[in-house]
KEKE-3310 file (N, C-alpha, C; in steps of 0.2 Angstrom, whole numbers, plus 5000, padded with zeros to 4 digits):
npx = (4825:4828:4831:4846:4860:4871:4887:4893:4882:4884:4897:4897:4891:4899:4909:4900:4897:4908:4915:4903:4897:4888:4896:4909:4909:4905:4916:4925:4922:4924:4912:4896:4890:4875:4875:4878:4870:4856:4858:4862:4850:4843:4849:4841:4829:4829:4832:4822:4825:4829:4846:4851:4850:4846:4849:4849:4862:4869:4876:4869:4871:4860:4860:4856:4860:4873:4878:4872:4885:4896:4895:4894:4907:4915:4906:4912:4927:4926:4922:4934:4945:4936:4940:4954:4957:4952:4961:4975:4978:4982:4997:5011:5009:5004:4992:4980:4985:4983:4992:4995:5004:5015:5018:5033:5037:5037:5043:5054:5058:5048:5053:5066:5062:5050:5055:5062:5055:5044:5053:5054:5041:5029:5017:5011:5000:5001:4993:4994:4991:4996:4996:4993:4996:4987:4976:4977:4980:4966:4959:4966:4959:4947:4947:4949:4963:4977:4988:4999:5013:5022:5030:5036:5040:5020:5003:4996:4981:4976:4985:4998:5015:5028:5043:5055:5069:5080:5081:5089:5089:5095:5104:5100:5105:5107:5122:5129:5125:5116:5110:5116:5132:5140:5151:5149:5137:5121:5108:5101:5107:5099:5093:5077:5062:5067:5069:5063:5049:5037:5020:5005:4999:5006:5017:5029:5036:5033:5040:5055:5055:5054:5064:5076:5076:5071:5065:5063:5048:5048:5061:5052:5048:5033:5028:5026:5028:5020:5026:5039:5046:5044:5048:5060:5064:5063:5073:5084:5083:5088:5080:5078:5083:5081:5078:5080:5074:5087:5084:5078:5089:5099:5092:5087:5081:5088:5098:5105:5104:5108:5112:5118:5121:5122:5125:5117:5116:5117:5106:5095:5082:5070:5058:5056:5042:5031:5011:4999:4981:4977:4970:4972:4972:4983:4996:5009:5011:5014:5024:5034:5035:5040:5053:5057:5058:5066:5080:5081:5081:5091:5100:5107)
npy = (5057:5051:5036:5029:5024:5010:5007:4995:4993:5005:5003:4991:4995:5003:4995:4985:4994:4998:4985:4982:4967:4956:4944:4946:4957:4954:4946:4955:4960:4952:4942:4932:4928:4930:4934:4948:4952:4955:4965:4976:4974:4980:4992:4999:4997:5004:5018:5020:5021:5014:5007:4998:4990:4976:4958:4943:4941:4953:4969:4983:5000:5012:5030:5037:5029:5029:5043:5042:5032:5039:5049:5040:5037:5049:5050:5039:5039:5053:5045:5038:5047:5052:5041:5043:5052:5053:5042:5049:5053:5042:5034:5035:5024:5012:5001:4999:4999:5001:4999:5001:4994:4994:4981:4980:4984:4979:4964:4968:4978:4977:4964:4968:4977:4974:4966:4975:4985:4979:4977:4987:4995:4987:4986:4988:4985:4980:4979:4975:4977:4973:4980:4987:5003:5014:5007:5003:5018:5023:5015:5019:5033:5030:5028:5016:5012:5018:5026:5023:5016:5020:5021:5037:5048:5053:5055:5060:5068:5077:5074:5070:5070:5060:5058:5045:5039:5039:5027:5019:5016:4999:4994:4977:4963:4948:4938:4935:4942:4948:4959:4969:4976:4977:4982:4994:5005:5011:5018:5025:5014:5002:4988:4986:4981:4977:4982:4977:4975:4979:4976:4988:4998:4994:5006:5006:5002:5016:5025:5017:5021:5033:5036:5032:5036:5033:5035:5032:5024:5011:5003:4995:4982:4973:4963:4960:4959:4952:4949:4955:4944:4938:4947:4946:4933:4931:4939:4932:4922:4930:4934:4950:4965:4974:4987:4987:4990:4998:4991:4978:4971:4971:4962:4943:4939:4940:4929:4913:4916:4919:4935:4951:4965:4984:5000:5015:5032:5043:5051:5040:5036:5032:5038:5030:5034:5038:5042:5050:5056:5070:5077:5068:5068:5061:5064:5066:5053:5046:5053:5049:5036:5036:5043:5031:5020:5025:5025:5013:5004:4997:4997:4983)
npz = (5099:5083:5078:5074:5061:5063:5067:5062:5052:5042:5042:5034:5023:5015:5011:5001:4993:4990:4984:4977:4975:4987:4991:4990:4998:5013:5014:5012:5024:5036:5040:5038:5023:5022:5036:5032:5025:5030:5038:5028:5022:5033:5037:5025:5028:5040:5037:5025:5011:4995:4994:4987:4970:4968:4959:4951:4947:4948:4956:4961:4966:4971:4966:4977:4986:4984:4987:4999:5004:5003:5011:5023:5023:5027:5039:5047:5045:5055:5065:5071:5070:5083:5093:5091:5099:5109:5112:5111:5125:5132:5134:5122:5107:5110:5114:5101:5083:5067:5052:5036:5021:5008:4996:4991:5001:5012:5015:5014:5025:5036:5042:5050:5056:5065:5078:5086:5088:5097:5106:5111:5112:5120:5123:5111:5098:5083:5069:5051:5034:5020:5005:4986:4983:4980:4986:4999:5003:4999:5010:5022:5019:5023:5035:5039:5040:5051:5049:5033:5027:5014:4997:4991:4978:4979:4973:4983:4993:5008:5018:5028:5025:5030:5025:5028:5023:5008:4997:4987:4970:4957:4947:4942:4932:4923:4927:4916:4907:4890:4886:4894:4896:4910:4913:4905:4903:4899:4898:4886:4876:4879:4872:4861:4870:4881:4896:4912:4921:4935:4935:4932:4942:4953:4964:4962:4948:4941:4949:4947:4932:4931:4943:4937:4925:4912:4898:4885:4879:4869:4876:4885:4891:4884:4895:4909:4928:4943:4955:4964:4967:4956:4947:4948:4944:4931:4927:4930:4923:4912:4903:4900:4907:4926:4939:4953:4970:4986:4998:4991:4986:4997:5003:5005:4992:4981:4983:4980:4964:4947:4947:4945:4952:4949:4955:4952:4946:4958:4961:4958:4965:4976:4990:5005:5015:5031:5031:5034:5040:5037:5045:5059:5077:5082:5079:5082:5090:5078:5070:5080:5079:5066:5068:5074:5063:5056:5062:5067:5055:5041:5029:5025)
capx = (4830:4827:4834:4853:4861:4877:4894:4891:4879:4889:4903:4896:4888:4902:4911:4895:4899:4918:4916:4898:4895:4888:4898:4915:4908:4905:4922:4930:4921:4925:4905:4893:4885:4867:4871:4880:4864:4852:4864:4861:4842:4840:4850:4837:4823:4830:4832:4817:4825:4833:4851:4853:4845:4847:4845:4851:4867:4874:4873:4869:4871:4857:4861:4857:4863:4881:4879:4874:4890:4901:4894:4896:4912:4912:4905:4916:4932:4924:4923:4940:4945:4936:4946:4960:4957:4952:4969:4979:4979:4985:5004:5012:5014:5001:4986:4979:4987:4984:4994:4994:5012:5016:5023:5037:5042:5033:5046:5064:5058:5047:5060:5070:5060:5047:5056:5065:5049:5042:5055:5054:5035:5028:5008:5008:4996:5002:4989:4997:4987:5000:4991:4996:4995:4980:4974:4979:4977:4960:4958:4966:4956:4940:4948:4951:4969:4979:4993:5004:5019:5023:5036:5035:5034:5013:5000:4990:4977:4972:4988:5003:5019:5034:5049:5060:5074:5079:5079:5092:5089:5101:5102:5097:5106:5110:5127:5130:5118:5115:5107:5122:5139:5141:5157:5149:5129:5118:5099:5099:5109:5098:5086:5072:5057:5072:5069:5055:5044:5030:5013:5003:4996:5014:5020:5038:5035:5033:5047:5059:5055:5056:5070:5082:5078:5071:5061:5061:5046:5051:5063:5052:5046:5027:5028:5027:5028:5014:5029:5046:5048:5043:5052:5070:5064:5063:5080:5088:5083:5090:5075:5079:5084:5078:5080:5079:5076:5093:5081:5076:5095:5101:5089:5089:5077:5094:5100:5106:5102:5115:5110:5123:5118:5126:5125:5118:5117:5114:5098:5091:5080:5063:5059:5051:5038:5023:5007:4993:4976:4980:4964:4972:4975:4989:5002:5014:5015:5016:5031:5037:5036:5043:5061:5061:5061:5074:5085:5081:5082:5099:5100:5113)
capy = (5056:5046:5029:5031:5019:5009:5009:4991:4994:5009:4998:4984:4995:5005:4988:4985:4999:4997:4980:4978:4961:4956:4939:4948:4961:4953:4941:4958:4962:4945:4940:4927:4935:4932:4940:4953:4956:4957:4970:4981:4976:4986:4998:5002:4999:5011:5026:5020:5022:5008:5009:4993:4986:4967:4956:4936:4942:4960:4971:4990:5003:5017:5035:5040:5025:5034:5049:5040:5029:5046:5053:5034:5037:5055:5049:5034:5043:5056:5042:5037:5054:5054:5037:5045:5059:5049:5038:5056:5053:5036:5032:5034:5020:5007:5001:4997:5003:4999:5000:5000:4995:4992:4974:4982:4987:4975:4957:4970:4983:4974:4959:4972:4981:4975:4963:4980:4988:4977:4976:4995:4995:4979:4986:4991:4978:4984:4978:4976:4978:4975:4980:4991:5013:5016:5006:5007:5024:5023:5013:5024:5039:5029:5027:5007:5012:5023:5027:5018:5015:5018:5023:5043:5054:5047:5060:5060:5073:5078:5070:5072:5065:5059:5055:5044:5038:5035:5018:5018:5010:4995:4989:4970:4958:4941:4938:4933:4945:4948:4964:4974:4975:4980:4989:5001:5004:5016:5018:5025:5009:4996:4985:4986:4977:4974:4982:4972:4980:4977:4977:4994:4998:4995:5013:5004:5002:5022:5029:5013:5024:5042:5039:5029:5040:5030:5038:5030:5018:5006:5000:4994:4977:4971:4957:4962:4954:4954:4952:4956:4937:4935:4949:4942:4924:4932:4944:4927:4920:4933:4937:4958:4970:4979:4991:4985:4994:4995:4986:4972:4971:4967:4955:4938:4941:4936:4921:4909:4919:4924:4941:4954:4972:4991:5006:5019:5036:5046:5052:5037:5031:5033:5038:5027:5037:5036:5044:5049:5058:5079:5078:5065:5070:5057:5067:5066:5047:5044:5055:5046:5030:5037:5040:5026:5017:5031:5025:5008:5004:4999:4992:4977)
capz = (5093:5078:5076:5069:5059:5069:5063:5058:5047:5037:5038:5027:5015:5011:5009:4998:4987:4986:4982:4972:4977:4994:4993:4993:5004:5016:5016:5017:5033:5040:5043:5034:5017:5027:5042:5030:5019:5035:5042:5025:5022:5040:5035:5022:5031:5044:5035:5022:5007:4991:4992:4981:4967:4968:4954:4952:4944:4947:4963:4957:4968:4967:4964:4982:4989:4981:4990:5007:5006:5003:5019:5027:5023:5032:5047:5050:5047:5058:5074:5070:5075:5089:5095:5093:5102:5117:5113:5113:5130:5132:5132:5117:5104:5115:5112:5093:5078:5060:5048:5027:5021:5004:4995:4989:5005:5018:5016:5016:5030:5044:5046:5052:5062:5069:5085:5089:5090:5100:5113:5115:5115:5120:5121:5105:5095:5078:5063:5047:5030:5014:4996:4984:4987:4980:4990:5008:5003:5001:5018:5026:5022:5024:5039:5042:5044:5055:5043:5029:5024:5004:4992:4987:4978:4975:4972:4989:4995:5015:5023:5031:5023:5033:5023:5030:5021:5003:4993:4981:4966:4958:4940:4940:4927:4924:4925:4908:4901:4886:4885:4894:4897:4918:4912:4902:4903:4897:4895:4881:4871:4880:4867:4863:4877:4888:4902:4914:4926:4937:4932:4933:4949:4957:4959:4961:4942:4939:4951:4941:4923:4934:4946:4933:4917:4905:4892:4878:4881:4868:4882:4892:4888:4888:4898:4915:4933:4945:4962:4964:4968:4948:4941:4949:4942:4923:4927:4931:4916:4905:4899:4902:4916:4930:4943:4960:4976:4988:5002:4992:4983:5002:5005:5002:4986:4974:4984:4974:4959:4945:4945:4947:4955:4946:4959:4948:4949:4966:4962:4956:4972:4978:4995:5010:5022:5035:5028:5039:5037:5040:5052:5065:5081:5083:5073:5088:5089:5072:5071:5086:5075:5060:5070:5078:5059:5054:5069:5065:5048:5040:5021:5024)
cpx = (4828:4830:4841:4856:4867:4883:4896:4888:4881:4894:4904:4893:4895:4907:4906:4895:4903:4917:4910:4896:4895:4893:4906:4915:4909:4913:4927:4930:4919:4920:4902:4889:4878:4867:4874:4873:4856:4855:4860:4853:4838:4844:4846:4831:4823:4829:4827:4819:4830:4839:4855:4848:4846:4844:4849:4858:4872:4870:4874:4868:4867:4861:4862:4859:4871:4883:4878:4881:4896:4899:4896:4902:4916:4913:4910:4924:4932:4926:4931:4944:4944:4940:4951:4962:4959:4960:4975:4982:4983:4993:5004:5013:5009:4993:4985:4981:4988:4986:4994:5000:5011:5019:5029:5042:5040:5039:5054:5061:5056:5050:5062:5069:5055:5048:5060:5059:5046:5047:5054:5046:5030:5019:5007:5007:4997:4998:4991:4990:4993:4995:4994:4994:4990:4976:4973:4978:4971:4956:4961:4963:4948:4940:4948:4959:4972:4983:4995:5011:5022:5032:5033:5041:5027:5008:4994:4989:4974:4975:4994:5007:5027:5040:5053:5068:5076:5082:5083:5090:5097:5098:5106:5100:5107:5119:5131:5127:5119:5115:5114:5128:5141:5148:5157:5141:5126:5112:5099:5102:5107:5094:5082:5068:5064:5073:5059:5054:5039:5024:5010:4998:5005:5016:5028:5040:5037:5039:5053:5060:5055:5064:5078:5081:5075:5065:5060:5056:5046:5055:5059:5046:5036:5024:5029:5027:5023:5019:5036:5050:5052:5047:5061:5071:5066:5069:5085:5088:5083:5086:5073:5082:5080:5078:5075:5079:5081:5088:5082:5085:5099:5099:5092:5085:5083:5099:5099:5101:5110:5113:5115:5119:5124:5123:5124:5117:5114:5108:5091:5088:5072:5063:5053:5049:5032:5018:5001:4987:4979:4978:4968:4976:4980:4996:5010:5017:5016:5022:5035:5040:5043:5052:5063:5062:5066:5080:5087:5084:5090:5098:5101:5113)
cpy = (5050:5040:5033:5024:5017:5009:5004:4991:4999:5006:4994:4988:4999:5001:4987:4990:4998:4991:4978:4971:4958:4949:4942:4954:4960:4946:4948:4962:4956:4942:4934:4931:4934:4936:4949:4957:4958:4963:4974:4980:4982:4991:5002:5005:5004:5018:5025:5020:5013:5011:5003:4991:4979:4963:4949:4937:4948:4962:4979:4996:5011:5024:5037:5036:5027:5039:5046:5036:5035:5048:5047:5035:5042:5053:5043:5037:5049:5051:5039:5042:5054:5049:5037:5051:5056:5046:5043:5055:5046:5037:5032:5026:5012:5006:4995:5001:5000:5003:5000:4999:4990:4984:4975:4983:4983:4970:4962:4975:4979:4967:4960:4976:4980:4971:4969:4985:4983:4975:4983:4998:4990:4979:4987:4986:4982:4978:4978:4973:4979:4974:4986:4999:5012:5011:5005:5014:5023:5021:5016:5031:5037:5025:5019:5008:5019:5029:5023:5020:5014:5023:5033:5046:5050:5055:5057:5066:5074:5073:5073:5066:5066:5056:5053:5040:5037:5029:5020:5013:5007:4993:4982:4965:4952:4941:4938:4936:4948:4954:4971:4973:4981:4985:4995:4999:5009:5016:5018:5019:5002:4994:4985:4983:4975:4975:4980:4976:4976:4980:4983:4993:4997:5002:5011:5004:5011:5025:5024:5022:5030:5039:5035:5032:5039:5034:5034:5024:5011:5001:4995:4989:4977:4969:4961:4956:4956:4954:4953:4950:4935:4940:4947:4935:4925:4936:4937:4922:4922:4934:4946:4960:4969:4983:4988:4988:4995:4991:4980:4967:4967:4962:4947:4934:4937:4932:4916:4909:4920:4932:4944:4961:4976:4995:5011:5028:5038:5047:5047:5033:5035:5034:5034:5031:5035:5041:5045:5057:5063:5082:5075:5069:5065:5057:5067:5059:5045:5047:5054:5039:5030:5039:5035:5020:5020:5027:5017:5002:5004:4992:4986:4975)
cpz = (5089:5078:5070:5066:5064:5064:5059:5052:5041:5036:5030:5020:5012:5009:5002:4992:4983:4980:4975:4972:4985:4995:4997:4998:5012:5021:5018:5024:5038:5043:5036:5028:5021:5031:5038:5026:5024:5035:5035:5024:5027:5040:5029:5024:5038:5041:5027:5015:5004:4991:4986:4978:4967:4959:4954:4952:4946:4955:4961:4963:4968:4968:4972:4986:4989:4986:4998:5009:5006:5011:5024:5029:5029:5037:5051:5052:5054:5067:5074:5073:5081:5093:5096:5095:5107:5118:5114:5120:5135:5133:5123:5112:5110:5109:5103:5088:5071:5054:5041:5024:5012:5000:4993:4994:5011:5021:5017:5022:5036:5046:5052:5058:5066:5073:5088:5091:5094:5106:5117:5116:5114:5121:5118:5100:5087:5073:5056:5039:5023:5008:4991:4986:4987:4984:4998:5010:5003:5008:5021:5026:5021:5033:5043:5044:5047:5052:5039:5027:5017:5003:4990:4982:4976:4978:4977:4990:5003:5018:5022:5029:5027:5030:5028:5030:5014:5002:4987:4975:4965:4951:4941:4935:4926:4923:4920:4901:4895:4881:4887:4896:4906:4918:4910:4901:4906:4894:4889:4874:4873:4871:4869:4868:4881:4894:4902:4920:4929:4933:4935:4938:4953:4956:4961:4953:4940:4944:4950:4935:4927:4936:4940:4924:4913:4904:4885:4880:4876:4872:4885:4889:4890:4892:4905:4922:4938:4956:4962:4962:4960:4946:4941:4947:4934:4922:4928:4925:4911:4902:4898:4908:4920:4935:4952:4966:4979:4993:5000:4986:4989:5007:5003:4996:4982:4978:4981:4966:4955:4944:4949:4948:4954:4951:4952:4952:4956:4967:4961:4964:4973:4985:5001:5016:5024:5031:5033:5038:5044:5047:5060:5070:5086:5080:5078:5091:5084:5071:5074:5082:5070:5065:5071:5070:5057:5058:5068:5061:5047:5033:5020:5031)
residu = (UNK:UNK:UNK:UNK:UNK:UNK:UNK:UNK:UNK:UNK:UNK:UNK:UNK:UNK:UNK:UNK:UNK:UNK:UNK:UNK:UNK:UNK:UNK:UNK:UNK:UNK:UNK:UNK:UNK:UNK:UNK:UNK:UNK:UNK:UNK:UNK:UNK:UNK:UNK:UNK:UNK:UNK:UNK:UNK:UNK:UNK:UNK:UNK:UNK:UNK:UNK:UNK:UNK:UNK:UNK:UNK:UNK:UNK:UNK:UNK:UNK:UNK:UNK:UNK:UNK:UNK:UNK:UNK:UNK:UNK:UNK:UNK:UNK:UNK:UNK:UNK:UNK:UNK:UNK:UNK:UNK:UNK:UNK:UNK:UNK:UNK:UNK:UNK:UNK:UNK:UNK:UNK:UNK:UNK:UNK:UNK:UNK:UNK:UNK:UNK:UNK:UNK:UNK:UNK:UNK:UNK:UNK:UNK:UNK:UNK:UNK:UNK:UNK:UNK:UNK:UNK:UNK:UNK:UNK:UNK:UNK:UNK:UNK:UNK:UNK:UNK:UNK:UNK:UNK:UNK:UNK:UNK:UNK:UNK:UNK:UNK:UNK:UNK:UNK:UNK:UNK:UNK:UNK:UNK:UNK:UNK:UNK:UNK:UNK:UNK:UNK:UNK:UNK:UNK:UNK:UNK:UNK:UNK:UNK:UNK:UNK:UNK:UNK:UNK:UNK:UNK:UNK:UNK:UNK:UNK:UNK:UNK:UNK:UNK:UNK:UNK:UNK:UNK:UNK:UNK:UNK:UNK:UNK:UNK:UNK:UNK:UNK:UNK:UNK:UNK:UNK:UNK:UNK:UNK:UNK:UNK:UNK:UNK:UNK:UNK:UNK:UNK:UNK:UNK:UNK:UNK:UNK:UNK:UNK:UNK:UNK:UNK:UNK:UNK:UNK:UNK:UNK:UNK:UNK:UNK:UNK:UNK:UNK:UNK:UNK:UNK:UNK:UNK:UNK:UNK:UNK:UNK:UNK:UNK:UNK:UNK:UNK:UNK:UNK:UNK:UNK:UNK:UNK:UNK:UNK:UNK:UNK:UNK:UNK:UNK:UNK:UNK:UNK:UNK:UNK:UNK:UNK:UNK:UNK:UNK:UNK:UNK:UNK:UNK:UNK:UNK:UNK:UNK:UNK:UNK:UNK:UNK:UNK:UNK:UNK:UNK:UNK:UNK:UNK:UNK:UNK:UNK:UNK:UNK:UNK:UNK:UNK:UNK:UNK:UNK:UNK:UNK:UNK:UNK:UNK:UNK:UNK:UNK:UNK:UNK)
# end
């Protein structure tokens, strides 16, 4: 049998891809950039071919070097599977288990849950991974994590979705505000730019303007916030609305804040679930998990 590459070695290149730069490549596969650029030089010299062009400034990824980091991909995900074949057999809820959890839902959810989890299963080394969807998704179906935990509805392919509860929204104001009158208020008679939103990539942003109605994009100010933290600092200074999660409403997010919180309608919320790639053969603890946050879980 011919010399194969290791798992090492497709790791860092498909790092190398993602990224294009060996510097950050290599920081996001927690090694040194030398032992990280040895590692891919012998992965070319192994299978003989250029998967990179190098040059003082930019890092170019050749055409068939593309298509080997796709199949990289492939096969990595592929032994992830088979680990958790082997792990099938294990105790439930033990072991290693990494997770993808969003920022929107990370600082009001595992508070909460993760000393109750860990008194109910004290082997379970659970790996936390907060970044936005599209991202954790990605790492999840390049298999670095097990499942995540996001906001839906979110247009994902080749996974199993476990809704677990919903997330009411809450409209957000200053107490003095400006903008609306909390005895009577209605999208359609907000002003112009005055409702505030996270920055694109947040799909808290896009289920806000789905699950609360707004269409008119007028509404909906330039200026954006890049955390929740920020967009309650700019809600507090009267500088616009916004529609806030119920989780992060009964947090301690607007303490000592003047911001006052409206219950809008019923429909208006987005739902919190696990996510996990359609292939694994750990569909049965994951779903194990997913009640025990159901059961868990409690807004106030």
């Amino acid at each position: 049998m011919s010399h194969l590459p290791t798992t090492k070695q497709l790791r860092y290149f498909v790092a190398l891809e993602q990224y294009e730069h060996f510097g950050k490549a290599a920081e996001a596969c927690f090694v040194s950039q030398p032992a990280f650029s040895v590692a891919i030089k012998e992965l070319e010299n192994m299978l003989n071919i250029q998967l990179v062009d190098r040059t003082n400034k930019n890092v170019t990824i050749t055409s068939l070097g593309r298509d080997i980091a796709r199949q990289a991909r492939v096969v990595l995900r592929d032994l992830e599977d088979l680990v958790d074949l082997a792990k099938g057999n294990q105790a439930p809820l033990t072991g290693q288990l990494k997770m993808g959890v969003i920022p929107t839902i990370a600082p009001f959810l595992l508070p909460k849950l993760l000393p109750a989890l860990r008194r109910a299963y004290p082997d379970l080394k659970l790996y936390l991974k907060e970044d936005l969807t599209e991202r954790v998704y990605e790492r999840l179906m390049e298999g670095e994590l097990d499942l995540v935990l996001i906001a839906l509805p979110y247009e994902l392919r080749n996974v199993t979705e476990m809704p677990l509860f919903d997330d009411h929204f809450f409209l957000a104001h200053h107490k003095k505000s400006r903008f609306v009158s909390s005895s009577h208020y209605n999208v359609s008679e907000l002003p112009t730019d005055s409702v505030l939103l996270l920055e694109d990539g947040h799909c808290l942003r896009d289920h806000a303007l789905s699950a609360c109605n707004i269409k008119n994009a007028d509404k909906v100010s330039d200026i954006t916030a890049t955390s929740l933290l920020t967009l309650v600092q700019m809600v507090d200074a009267d500088l616009g609305i916004t529609y806030l999660p119920e989780m992060a409403v009964h947090s301690a997010l607007l303490k000592n804040t003047h911001i006052q919180t409206e219950p809008l309608d019923p429909g208006s919320y987005r739902q919190v679930g696990l996510v996990w790639r359609k292939a694994s053969t750990r569909h049965k603890e994951f779903t194990m998990l997913g009640d025990f946050i159901r059961q868990h879980y409690r807004p106030d």
